[in-house]
C-alpha positions as CSV (number, residue, x, y, z in Angstrom):
1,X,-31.4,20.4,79.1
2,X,-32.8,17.2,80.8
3,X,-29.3,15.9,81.4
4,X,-28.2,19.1,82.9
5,X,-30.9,19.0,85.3
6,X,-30.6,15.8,86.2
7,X,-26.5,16.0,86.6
8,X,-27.7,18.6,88.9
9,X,-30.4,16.8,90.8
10,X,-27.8,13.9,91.0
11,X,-24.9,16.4,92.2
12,X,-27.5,17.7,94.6
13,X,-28.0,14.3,96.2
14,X,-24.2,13.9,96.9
15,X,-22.5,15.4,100.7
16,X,-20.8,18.2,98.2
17,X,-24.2,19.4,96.9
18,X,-26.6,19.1,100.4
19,X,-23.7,21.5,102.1
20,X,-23.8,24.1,98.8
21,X,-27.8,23.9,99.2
22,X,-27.9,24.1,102.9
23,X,-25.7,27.4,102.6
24,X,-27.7,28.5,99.5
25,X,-31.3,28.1,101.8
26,X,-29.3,30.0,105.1
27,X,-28.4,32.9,102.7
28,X,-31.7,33.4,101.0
29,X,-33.9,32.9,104.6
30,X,-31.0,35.4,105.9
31,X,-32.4,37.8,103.1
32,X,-35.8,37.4,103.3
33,X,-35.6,37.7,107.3
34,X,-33.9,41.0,107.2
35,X,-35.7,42.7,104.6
36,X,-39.0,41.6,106.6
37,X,-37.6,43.5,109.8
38,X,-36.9,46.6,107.8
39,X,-40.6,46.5,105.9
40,X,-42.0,46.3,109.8
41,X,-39.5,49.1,110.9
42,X,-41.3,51.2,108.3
43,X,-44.5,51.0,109.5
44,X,-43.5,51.8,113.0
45,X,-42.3,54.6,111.6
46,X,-45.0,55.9,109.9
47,X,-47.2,55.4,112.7
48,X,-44.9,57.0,115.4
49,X,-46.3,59.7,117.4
50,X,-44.8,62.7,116.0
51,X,-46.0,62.0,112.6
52,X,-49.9,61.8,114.6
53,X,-49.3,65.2,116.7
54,X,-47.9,67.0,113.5
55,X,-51.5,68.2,112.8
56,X,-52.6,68.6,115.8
57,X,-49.6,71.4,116.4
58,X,-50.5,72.9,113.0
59,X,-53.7,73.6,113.8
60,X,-52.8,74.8,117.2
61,X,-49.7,77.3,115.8
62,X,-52.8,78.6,113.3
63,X,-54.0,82.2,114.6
64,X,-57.7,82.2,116.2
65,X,-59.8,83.2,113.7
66,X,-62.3,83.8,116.7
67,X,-62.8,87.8,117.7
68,X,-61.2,88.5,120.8
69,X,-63.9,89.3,123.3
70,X,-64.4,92.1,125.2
71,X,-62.3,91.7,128.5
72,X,-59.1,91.1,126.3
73,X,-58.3,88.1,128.0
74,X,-56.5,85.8,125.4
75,X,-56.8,82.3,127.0
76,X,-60.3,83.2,125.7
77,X,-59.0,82.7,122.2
78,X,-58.5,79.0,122.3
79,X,-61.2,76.6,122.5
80,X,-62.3,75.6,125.7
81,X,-64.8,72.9,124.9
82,X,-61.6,70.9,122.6
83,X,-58.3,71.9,125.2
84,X,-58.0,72.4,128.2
85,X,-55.5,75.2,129.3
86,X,-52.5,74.2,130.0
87,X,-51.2,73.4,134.1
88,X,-48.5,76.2,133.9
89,X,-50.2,78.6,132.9
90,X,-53.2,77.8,134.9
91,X,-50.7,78.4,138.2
92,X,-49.6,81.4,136.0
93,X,-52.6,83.3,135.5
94,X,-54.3,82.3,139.2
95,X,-50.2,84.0,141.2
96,X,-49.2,86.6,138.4
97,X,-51.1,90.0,137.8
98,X,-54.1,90.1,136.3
99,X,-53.4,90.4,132.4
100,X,-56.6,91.0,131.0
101,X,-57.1,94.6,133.2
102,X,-56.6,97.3,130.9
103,X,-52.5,98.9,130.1
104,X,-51.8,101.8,132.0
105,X,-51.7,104.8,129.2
106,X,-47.8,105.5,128.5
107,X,-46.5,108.5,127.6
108,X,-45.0,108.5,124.1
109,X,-41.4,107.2,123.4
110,X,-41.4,105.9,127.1
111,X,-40.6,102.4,127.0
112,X,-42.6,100.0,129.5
113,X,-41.1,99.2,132.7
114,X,-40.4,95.5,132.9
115,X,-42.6,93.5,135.2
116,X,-40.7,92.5,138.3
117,X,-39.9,88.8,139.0
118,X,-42.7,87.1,141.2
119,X,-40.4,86.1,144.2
120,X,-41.3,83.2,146.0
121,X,-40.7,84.4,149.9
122,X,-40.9,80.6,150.7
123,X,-37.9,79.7,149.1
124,X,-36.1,82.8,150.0
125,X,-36.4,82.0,153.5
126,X,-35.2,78.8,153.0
127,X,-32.4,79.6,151.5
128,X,-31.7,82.4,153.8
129,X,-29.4,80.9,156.6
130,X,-31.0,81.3,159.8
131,X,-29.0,83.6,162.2
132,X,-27.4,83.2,165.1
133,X,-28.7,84.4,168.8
134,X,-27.0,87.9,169.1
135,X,-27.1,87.0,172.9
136,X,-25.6,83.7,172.9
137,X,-22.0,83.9,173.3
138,X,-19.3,81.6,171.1
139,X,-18.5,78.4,173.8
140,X,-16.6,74.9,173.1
141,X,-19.0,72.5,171.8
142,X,-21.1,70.9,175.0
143,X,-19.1,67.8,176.0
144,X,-21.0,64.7,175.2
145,X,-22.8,62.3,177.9
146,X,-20.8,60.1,179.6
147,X,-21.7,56.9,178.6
148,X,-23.1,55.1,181.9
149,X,-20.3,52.4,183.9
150,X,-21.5,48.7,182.2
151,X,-23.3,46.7,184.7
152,X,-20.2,45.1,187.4
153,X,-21.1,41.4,187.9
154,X,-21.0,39.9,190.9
155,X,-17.8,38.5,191.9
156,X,-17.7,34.5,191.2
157,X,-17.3,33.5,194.5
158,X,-14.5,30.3,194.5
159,X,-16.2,27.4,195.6
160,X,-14.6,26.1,199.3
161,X,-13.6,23.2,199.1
162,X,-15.4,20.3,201.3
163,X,-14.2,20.7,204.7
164,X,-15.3,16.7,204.7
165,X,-14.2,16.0,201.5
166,X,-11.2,13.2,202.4
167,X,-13.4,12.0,205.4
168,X,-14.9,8.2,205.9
169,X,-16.5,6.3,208.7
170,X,-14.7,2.9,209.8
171,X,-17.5,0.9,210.1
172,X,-16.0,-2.8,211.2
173,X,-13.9,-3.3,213.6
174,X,-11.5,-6.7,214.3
175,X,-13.3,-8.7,217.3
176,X,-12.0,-11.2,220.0
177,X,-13.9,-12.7,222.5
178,X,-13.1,-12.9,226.1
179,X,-14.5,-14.1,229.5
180,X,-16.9,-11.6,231.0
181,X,-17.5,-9.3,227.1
182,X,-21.3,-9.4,226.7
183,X,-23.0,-7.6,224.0
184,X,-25.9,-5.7,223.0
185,X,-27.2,-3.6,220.2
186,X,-29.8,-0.8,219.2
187,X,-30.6,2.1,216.5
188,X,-30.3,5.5,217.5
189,X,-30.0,9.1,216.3
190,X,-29.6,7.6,212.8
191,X,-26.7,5.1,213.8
192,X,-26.1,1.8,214.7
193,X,-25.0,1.0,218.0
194,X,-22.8,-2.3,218.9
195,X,-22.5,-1.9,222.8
196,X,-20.2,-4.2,224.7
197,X,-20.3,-4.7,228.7
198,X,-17.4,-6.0,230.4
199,X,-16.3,-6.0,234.3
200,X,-14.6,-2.5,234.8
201,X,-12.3,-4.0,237.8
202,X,-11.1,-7.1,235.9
203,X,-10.2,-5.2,233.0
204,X,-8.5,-2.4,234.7
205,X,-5.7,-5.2,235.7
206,X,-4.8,-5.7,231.9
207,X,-1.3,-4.9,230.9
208,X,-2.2,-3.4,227.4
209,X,-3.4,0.0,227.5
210,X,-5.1,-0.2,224.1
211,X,-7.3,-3.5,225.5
212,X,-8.6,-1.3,228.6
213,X,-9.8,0.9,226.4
214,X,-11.3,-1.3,223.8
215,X,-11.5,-4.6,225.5
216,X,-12.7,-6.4,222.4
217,X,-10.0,-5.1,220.4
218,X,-7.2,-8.6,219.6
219,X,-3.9,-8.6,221.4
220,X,-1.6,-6.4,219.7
221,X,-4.1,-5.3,217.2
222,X,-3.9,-1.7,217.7
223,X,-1.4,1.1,218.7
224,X,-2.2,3.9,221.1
225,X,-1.3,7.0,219.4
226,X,-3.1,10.3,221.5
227,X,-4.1,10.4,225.4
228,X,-6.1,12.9,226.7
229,X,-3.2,14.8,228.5
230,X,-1.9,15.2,225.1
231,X,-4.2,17.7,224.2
232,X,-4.3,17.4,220.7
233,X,-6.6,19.2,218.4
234,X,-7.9,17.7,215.0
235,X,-9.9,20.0,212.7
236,X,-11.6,20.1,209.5
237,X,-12.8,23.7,208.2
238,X,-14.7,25.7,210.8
239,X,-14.8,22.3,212.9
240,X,-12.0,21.1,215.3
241,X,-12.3,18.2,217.8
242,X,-10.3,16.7,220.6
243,X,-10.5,13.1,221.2
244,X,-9.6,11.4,224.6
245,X,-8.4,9.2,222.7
246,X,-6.8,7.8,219.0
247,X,-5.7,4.0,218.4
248,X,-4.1,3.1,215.3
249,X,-5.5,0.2,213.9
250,X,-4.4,-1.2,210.4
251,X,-7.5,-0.5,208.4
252,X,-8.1,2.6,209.9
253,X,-8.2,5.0,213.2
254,X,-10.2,5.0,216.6
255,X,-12.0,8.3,217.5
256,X,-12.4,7.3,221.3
257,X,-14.5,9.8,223.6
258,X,-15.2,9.1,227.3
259,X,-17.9,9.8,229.4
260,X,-17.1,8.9,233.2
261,X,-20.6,9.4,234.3
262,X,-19.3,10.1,237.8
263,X,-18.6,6.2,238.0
264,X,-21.4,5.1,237.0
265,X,-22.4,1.7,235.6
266,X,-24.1,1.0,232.6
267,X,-27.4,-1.0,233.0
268,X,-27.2,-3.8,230.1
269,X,-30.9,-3.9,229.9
270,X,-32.1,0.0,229.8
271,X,-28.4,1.1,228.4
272,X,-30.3,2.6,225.6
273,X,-32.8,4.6,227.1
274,X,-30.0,6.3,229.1
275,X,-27.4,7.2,226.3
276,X,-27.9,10.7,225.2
277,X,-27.6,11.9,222.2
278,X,-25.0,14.5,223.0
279,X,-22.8,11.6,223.6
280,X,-23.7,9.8,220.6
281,X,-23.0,13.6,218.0
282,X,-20.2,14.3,219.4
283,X,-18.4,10.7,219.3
284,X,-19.6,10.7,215.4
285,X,-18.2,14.4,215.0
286,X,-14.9,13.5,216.3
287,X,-14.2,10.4,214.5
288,X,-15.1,13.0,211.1
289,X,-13.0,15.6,211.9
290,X,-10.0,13.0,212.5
291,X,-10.7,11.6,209.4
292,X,-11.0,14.6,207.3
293,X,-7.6,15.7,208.6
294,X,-5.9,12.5,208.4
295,X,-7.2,11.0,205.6
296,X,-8.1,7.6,207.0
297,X,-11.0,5.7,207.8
298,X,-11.9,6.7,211.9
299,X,-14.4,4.4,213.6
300,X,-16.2,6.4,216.3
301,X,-15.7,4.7,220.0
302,X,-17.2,5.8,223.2
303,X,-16.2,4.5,226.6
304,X,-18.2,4.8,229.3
305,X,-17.1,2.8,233.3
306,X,-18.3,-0.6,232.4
307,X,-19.5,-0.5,228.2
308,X,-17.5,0.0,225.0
309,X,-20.2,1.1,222.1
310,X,-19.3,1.4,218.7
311,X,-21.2,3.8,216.4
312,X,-21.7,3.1,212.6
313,X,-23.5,6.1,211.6
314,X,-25.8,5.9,208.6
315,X,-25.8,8.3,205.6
316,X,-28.5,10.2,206.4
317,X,-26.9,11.5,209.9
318,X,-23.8,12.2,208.2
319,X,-25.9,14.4,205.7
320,X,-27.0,16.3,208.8
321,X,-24.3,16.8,210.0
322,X,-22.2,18.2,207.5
323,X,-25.8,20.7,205.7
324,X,-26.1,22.4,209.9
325,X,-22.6,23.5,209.7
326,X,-22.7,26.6,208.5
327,X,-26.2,27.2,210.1
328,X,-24.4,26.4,213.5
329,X,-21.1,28.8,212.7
330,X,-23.3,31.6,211.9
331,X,-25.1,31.3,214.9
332,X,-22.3,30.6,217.1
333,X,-20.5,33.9,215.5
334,X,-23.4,35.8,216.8
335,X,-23.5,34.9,220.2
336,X,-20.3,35.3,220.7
337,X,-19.4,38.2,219.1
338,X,-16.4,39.7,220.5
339,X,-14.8,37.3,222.5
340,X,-12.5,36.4,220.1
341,X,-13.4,32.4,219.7
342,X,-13.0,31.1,216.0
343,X,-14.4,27.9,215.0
344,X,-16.7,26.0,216.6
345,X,-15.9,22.7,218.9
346,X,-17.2,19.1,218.1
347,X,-18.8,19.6,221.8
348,X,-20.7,22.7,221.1
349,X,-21.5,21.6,217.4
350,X,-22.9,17.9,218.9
351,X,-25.2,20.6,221.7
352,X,-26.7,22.4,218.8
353,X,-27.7,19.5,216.6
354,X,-29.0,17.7,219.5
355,X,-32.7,18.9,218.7
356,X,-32.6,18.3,215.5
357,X,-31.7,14.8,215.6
358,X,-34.2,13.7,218.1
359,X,-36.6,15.6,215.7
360,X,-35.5,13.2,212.1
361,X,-34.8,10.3,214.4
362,X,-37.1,10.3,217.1
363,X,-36.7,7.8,219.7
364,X,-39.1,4.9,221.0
365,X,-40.6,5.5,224.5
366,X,-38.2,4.6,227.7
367,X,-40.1,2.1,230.0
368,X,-40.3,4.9,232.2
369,X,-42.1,6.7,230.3
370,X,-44.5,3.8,229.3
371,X,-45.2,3.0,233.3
372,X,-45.5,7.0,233.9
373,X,-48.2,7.1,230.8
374,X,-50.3,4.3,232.1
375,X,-50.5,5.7,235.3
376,X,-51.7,8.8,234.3
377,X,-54.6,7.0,232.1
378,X,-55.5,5.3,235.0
379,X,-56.2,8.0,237.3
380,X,-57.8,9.8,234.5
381,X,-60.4,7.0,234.2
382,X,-61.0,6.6,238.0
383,X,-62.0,10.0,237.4
């Protein structure tokens, strides 16, 4: 018997014997696990709660052994201080008829009328469906609402394009120096102004045409394009302009304007003081009009009896002058309303922005007006 068991302990120690005991332990715990569920399913069972209300609805199917009392009311019969009466019949007792008055005597063999149904009116009239007005006639079904027009946006008005888009200011100009040319300069109206004198009879004798105008101008530098018997009109948007003059340089163009001045002669030392700045805006609005239309560079010239001056305008005037152009076409459209005019002229344009430029680029006090304010101080004091 000792050998057997220890073959078996020895076979048990091999791989062969650990699987057949591992399976052997899974089987039994397999076992014991399910019979313990089953043992705990009894319980459960036992203690369910049908098996705990079974006497409680014995003694509650078990007649009253308690006398009736004397109304004959049988809820009485069941014991108030251990149940409670029931919800149903609670609601039954408080909307039925009163059960405990006493039967109506019967007549023998006549069998009791049953009780009628207790009909909720409630729920009648609920179900009921409601009628329709007698007085309303049959019509099509009211057409729905029209559904308000979405909100139109505003037209996208197309930008307009920049009437001085293409144009530029020539601001150098080729130089030669001659007997009798004499030269000045000053800033004014937001410009810079070269001025050059010469002797109006000696230069009238030249044989060029483009040196008479522009004295300091080289021989055979530039090219007379336009007179003023030509006539021609340059414009650019609302704007147009006629020059007295173009010269066809090879950088560029030559906006000339010419002020006669009855004759006149400039003075080289006060030529300042006495330039208006009518002149000066419409020279500058010429030379931008010819350039917006031609797409070159135009200096702006103007020629007076005895003086050539050459305008370089800054930015800043150029910004005026191109923001007060609508301002000035607006206002120009209303004063002449009806007469048929369209656009508005570098001359009238130059007459409008006039004030305005003397207001951003005011200019220093003429000698004149010096002299004139000292003597009125002085006779203010003698005073």
């Amino acid at each position: 018997m000792q050998a057997l068991w220890q073959e078996l302990l020895d076979f048990a120690q091999t791989p062969a014997g650990l699987l057949i005991l591992a399976a052997a332990a899974f089987v039994l715990a397999s076992f014991l696990i399910t019979g313990l569920i089953f043992f705990i399913a009894s319980l459960f069972k036992k203690k369910s709660p049908l098996a705990i209300d079974a006497p409680e609805d014995s003694a509650l199917t078990q007649p009253s052994q308690e006398p009736p009392s004397a109304t004959g009311d049988p809820l009485e019969s069941f014991d108030r201080r251990a149940l409670k009466a029931p919800i149903a019949l609670a609601r039954l007792r408080a909307q039925g008829p009163d059960i405990t008055e006493a039967a109506e005597p019967m007549m023998p063999g006549r069998a009791p009328e049953a009780a009628a149904p207790v009909r909720d009116v409630k729920e009648e009239e609920k179900a009921l469906p409601q009628p329709a007005a007698a007085s309303a006639p049959a019509t099509d079904p009211a057409p729905e609402p029209s559904q308000p027009a979405p909100f139109a946006s505003a037209p996208i008005t197309p930008k307009l394009p920049d009437p001085f888009g293409r144009a530029n200011f020539l601001l150098t100009l080729p130089f030669e120096r001659r007997v009798g040319l004499s030269m000045a300069h000053a800033d004014l109206c937001g410009a810079g102004i070269e001025a050059v004198f010469f002797d109006p009879e000696a230069v009238s004798r030249w044989d060029d045409v483009t040196l008479r105008l522009v004295p300091f101008l080289p021989q055979g530098s530039g090219k007379l394009l336009i007179t003023e018997s030509d006539r021609e009109t340059f414009s650019s948007g609302d704007l147009f302009a006629q020059p007295d003059a173009v010269i066809e340089l090879s950088s560029g163009l030559i906006a000339l304007e010419y002020k006669s001045k009855g004759g006149r002669s400039e003075d080289p030392l006060r030529w300042a003081e006495a330039m208006r700045t009518k002149d000066i805006l419409q020279t500058v609005i010429n030379a931008l009009v010819l350039s917006a239309e031609s797409g070159r560079p135009s200096a702006p010239v103007l020629r007076t009896n005895n003086a050539v001056f050459f305008i370089r305008p800054s930015q800043d005037l150029r910004k005026v002058i191109e923001a007060k152009l609508g301002d000035a076409k607006q206002f120009l459209s209303l004063s002449t309303n009806g007469s048929g005019t369209t656009g508005i002229s570098a001359s009238d344009y130059a007459e409008l922005l006039t004030p305005i430029v003397a207001k951003l680029f005011p200019r220093p006090m003429s000698s004149g007006s010096l002299i004139g304010m000292k003597a009125h101080e002085e006779m203010l004091a003698r005073r």
